[in-house]
N, C-alpha and C positions, 0 to 999 in steps of 0.2 A: 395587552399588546400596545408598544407605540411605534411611533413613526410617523413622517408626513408623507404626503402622497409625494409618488416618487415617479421621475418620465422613463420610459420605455425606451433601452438599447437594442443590442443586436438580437434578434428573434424573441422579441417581445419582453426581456429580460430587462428588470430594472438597473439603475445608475448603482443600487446598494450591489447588484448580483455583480455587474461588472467591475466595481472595483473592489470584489472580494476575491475573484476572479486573478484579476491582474498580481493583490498579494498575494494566492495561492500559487500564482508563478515562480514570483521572487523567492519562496520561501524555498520551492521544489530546485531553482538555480544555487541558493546556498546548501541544502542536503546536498544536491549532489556535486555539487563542486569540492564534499568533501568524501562523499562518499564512495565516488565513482573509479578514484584513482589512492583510495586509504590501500588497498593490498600493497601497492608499490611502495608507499611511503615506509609500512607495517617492513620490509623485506630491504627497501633498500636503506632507510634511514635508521631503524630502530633495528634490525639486523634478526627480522623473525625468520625463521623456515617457510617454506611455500603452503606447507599444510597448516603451520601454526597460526599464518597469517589472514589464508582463508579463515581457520574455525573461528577466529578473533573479530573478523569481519560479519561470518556469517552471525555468529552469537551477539556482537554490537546491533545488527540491523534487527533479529530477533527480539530481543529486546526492546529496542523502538518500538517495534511494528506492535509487540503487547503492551505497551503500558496503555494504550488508547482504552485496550479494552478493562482495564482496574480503574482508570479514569472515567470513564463514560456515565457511571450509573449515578458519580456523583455530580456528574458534570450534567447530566440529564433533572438531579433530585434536588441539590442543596446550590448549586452556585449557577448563576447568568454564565450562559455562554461569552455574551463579550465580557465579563470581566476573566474567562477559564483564559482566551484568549490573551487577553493584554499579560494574565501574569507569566502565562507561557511562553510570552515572545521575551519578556526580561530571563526565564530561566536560559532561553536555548541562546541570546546573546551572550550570555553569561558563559557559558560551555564553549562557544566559537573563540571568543576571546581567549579562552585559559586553555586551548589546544592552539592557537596562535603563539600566546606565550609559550606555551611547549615545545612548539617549533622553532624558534627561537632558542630556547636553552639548548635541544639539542645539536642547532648549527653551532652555536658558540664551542659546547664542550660536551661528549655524552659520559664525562669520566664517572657523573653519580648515577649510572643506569640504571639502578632500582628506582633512585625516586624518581628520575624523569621519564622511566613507566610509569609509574604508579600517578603520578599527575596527570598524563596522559590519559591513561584508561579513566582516571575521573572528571578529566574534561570531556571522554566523549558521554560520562552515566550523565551530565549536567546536560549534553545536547537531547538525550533519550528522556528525559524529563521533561526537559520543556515542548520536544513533540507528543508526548504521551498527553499532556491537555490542551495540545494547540492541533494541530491534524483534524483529529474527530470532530473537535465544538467545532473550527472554523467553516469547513464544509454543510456542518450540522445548522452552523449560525447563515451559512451561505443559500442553505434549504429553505429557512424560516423566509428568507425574502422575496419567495411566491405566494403573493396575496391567495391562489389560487386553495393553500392548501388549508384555508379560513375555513370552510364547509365544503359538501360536497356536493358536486355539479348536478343539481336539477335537470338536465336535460342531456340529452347525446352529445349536441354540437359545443355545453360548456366541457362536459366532460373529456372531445376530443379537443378543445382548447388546451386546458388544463394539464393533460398529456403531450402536447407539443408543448407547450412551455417547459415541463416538465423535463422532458428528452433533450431539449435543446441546453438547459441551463447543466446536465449533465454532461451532453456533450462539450461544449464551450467550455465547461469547468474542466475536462478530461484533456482539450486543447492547447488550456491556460497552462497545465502544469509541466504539460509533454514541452510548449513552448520554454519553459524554466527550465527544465531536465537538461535540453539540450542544450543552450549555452551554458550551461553549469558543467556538463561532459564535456565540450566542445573547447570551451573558449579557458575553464580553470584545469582540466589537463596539459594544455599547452604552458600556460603560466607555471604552474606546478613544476615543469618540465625545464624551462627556460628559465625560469626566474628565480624559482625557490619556491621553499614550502611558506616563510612566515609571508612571504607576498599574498602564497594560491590559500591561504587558511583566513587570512586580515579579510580580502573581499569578500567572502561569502559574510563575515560578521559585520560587514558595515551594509552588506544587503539587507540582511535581517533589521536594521535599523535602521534603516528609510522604509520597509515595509510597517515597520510600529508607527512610524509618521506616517502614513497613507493611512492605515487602519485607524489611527486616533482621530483622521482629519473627516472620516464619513462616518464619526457618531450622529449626525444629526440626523444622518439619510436612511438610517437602519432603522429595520422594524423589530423587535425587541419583544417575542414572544412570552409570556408570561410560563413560568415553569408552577403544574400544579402541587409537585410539594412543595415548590420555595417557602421560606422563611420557617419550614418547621423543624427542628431537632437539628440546627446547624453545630451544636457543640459533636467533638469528637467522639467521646462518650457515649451519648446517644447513637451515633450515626453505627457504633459498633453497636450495642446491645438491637439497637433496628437487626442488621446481618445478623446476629447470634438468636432472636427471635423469627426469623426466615427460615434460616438453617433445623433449626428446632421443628417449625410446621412444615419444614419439607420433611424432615427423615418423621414426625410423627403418623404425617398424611398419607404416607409416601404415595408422592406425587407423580401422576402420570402423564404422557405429551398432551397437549392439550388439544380435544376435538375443534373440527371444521366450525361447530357453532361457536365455543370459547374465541378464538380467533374473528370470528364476525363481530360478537360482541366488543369486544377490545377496540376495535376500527369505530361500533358507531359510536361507543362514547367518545371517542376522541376526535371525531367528525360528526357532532349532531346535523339534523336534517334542518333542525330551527332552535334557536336561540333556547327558547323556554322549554326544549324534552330534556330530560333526566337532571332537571334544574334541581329538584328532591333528592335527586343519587348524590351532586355534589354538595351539596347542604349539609348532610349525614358525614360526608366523605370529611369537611371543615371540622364538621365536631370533635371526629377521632382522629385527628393529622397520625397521628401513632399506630392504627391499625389502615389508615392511607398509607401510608409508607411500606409497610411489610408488606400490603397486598402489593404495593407495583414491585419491586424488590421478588416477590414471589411470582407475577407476571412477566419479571424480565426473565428470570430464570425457567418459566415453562416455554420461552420463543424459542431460546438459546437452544434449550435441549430437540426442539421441535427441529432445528437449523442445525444441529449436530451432525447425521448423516451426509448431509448434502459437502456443510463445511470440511469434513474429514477425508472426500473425494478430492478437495482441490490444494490437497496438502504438498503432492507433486509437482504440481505445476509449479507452486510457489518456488518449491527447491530448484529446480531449472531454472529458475528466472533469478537465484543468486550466483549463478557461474558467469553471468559478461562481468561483472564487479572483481573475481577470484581469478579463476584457470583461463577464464576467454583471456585475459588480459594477461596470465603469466604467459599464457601462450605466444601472441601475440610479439609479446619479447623478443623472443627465438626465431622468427619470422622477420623474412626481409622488408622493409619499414622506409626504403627511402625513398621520394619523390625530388627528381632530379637528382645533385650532386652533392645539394648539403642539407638538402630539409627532410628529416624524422618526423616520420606521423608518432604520435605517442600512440603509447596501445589502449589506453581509459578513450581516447576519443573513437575508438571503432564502436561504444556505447552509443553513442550520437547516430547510429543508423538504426537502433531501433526506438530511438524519439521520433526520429528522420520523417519513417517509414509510418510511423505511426499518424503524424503529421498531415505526411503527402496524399496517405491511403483512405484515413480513417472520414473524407468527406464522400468518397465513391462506396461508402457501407451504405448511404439513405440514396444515395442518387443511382446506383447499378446494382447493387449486390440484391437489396429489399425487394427492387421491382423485379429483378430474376427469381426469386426467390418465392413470390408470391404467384409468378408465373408455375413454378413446379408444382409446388405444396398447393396452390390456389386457396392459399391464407391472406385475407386480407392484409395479418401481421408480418408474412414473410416464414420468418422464423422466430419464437419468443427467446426470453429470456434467458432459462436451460439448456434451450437449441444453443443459443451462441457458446454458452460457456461452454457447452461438449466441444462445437468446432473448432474452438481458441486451445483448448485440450487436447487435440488431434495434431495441429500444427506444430503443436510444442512435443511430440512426440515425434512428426517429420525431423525438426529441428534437429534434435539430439541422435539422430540416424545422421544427417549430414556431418554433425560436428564429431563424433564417432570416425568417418571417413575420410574428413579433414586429416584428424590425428593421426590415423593412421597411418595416411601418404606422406605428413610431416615428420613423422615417426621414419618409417623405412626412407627417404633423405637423409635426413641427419646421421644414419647409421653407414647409408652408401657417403658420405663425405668424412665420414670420421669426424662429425662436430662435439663440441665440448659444450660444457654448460654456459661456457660465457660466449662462444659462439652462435653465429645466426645464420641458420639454413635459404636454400635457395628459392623458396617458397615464398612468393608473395603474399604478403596478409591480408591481401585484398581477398586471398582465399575462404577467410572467416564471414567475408561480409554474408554469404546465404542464409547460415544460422542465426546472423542476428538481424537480420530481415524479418526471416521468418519467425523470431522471435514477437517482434515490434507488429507483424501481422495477427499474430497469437493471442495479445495484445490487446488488440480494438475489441477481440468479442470476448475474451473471455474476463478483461480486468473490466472493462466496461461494463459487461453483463454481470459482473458481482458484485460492481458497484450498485447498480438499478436492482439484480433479485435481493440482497438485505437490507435496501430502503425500500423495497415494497413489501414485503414482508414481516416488518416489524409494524405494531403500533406508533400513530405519529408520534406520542412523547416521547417514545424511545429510540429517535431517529439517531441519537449519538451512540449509542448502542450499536445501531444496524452498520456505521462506520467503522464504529470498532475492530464488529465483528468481522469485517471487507479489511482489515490493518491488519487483526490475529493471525489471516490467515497465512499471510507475508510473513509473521512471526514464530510463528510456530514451524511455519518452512525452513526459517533460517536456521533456528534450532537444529530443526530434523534433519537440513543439510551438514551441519558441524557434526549432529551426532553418527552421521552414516560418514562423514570424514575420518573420523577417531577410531570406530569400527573395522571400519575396509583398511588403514593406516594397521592396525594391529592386526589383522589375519595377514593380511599380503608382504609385513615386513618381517618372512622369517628365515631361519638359516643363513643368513649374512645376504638376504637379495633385497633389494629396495623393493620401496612398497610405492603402490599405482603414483602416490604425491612427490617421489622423488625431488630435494631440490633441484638434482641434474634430472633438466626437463629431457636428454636424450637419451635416460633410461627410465621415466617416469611413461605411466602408461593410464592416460586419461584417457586412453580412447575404449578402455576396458569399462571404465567410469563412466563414460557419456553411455556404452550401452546398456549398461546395469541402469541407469537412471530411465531408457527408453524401456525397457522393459518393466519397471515398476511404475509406468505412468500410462503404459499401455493397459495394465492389470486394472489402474484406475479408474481410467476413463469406463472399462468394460462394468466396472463397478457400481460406478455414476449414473449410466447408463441403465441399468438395471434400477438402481434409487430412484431415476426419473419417473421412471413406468409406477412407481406407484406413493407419488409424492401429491398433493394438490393443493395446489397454489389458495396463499387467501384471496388473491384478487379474480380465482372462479370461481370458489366457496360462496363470497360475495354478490357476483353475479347471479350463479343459481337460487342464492337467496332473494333477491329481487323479482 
């Protein structure tokens, strides 16, 4: 490890954490200033369908949200987080730029539309690259800057130290991004809107490149965690025959989830209680870097599968949380939109209320909600960290019952006026703001809470891992929303009747959609719920080992 000593910010949090912080904002203002308002661009510029656009979207963000997890094990094994970093932030400027140009070609002329797709779609595989090992390390590298997680707390009062630091530097980093998101919704839908696309595509890449220049400017302040495989089996080669020797002792072994003690043990060697215990284990561990390697390789793969259950309940949620990006936003369209006589809200900034919300609320989670909470339950903790993400689970269930009812009442409007698809009903859009309220409440406990349950749950070396694993799940969402797009689009498009995505959104029937998604998220939750009751956490495993 290096680093020099470093002074203490907002809630005990070093200068390293804060201005990792402030770049994890910038970075979240350029995603979404491009990604918050791409359906419109996808439909009005490039001239996709409303379904085609969503699955393009949803399958781009899909995408993203997994590569963290194919990046991680390497980004955990063979390479320094700040360099996964640095190289990541030149791939993803690299991709902003060559969708800027894209924008540009297609303003001038769209006559070569194959290839000014196909450029397109591989400026956005270029931005999915460079977040696939910039996300995970940065956070990962944003962790490593709690001195605190050097050993473990000898006493109660470091221990509850440790943990507030700990929650706080979560929190604050949850704050930082929400603060990025939203003038990234906020401030590049209007531009997008007003100005053009090569304007609202140029700023998010020249963001991205002053956050390279902040992150370059605090190598001196970082503390630079030593990774215990580095430097062994960096060739390609190796690093595959490592995986094909994994795979081989899993299907030989065939391996099963691994018990409450396996888990104990994992945590103490990666937090000894003093310097010189298992000094003998890692000595051994030096001699064989080769069978070092496949053993962590086959301990990342018995957490994951331990984490499967739980991950695979919150695969609904995810999918809900790609509709303000898609339908909230086509909707939106259709909806009356103006404030006063000449100013248009665009529909990507009704996004901006569930940062908003997230923002304004997410401080009255430790200040009201805990201390009520602790009143009911008479838990010290309030409610843990499964508790949260069932509630965050529930709300997004309310959600998509409102947004269901929305649709509906916009729906019978548009039929009682006779409106057409390039028409916009009498329905203020201010109508949608409840569901994505309640989204943005949804929010605080349940992305929060899974941020915190797969960093505590994993081994510390495998904390790039445990982000990952918190990215997949947004990824595998998106997926599984494009693929129930493509599905539902072919059973309901038959005999000559539009199907629920109709482009004409006043015979399009979303609100069939929001209830199908409320009910298989209700199914979940009940799921979840069930998995809870008989999951246990390492950190009581732990406990009761003590």
């Amino acid at each position: 490890m290096a680093g020099g000593k470093q002074g203490k910010g907002k809630g005990g949090l070093s200068c390293s954490c804060i201005l990792l912080i402030v770049i994890a904002g910038m970075e979240r203002f350029a995603f979404k200033g491009v990604a918050s308002n791409l359906v419109t661009y996808l439909t009005d510029v490039v001239n996709m369908s409303n379904s085609a656009a969503a699955k393009t979207v949803n399958s781009w963000c899909g995408f993203t949200s997994m590569l963290p997890l194919l990046f991680a094990p390497f980004a955990d094994s063979y390479l320094h987080r700040y360099t996964t970093i640095l190289a990541s932030s030149f791939l993803y400027v690299a991709g902003l730029v060559a969708l800027t140009t894209s924008a540009s070609v297609w303003a001038r002329s769209a006559a070569n539309k194959t290839r000014s797709t196909t450029f397109l779609f591989w400026s956005l595989c270029l931005i999915s690259l460079g977040q696939g090992g910039y996300n995970s390390s940065l956070q990962a590298f944003g962790a490593d800057q709690l001195d605190e997680e050097e050993e473990l707390p000898c006493s109660k009062d470091e221990q509850k130290s440790s943990n507030n630091i700990k929650s706080s530097f979560f929190q604050w980093w949850y704050f930082g991004i929400c603060g990025g998101s939203l003038l990234g919704v906020t401030l590049m839908s209007y531009i997008q809107d007003t100005f053009g696309w090569v304007v609202g595509f140029a700023i998010p890449a020249i963001a991205m490149v002053i956050s390279i220049a902040f992150f370059s400017s605090g190598s001196r302040i970082y503390i630079y965690k030593q990774v215990e495989n580095m430097g062994h089996h960096k060739s390609l080669l190796n690093i595959i025959q490592n995986i094909r020797e994994t795979l081989s002792k899993l299907i030989s072994c065939k391996i099963a989830l691994p018990n409450v003690n396996d888990m104990v043990e994992l945590e103490l060697q990666e937090k000894p209680l003093c310097h010189h215990q298992n000094l003998g284990a890692m000595e051994s561990l030096d001699k064989n870097p080769k069978s070092s390697t496949t053993n962590y390789m086959l301990e990342n793969t018995k957490v994951v599968l331990r984490l499967l259950p739980i991950w695979t309940m919150l695969l609904m949620f995810a999918v809900i949380f790609q509709l303000p990006a898609t339908f909230f936003t086509k909707q939106g369209m259709t909806m009356k939109r103006n404030i006063g006589s000449n100013f248009q809200i665009p529909p990507a900034t009704l996004q901006s209320s569930i940062t908003l919300s997230i923002i304004l609320l997410m401080p009255l989670y430790d200040k009201v909600l805990i201390p009520f909470t602790r009143l009911v339950t008479r838990n010290k903790k309030g409610i843990n960290v499964m508790q949260r993400m069932g509630a965050g689970m529930f709300l997004s269930v309310i959600a998509m019952v409102i947004a269901a009812c929305v649709e509906t009442q916009r729906l019978k409007i548009s039929r009682k006026e006779g409106s057409s698809n390039t028409e916009t009903v009498s329905l203020s859009i201010f109508w949608l703001l409840p569901q994505y309220i309640l989204l943005g409440i949804s929010d605080i406990f349940t992305v929060v809470g899974m941020q915190e349950f797969f960093y505590s749950e994993v081994p510390v070396r495998m904390r790039t891992m445990a982000f990952a694993l918190y990215n997949s799940v947004f990824g595998v969402g998106s997926f599984l929303s494009a693929f129930l797009i493509t599905v539902i689009e072919d059973l309901t498009r038959t005999k000559g009747r539009n199907s629920w995505f109709s482009d004409d959104m006043s015979q399009a029937r979303l609100d069939n959609y929001y209830w199908l998604l409320a009910l298989s998220s209700t199914l979940s939750l009940l799921l979840y719920v069930v998995l809870c009751r008989f999951y246990t956490s390492t950190k009581n495993s732990d406990n009761e080992q003590t």
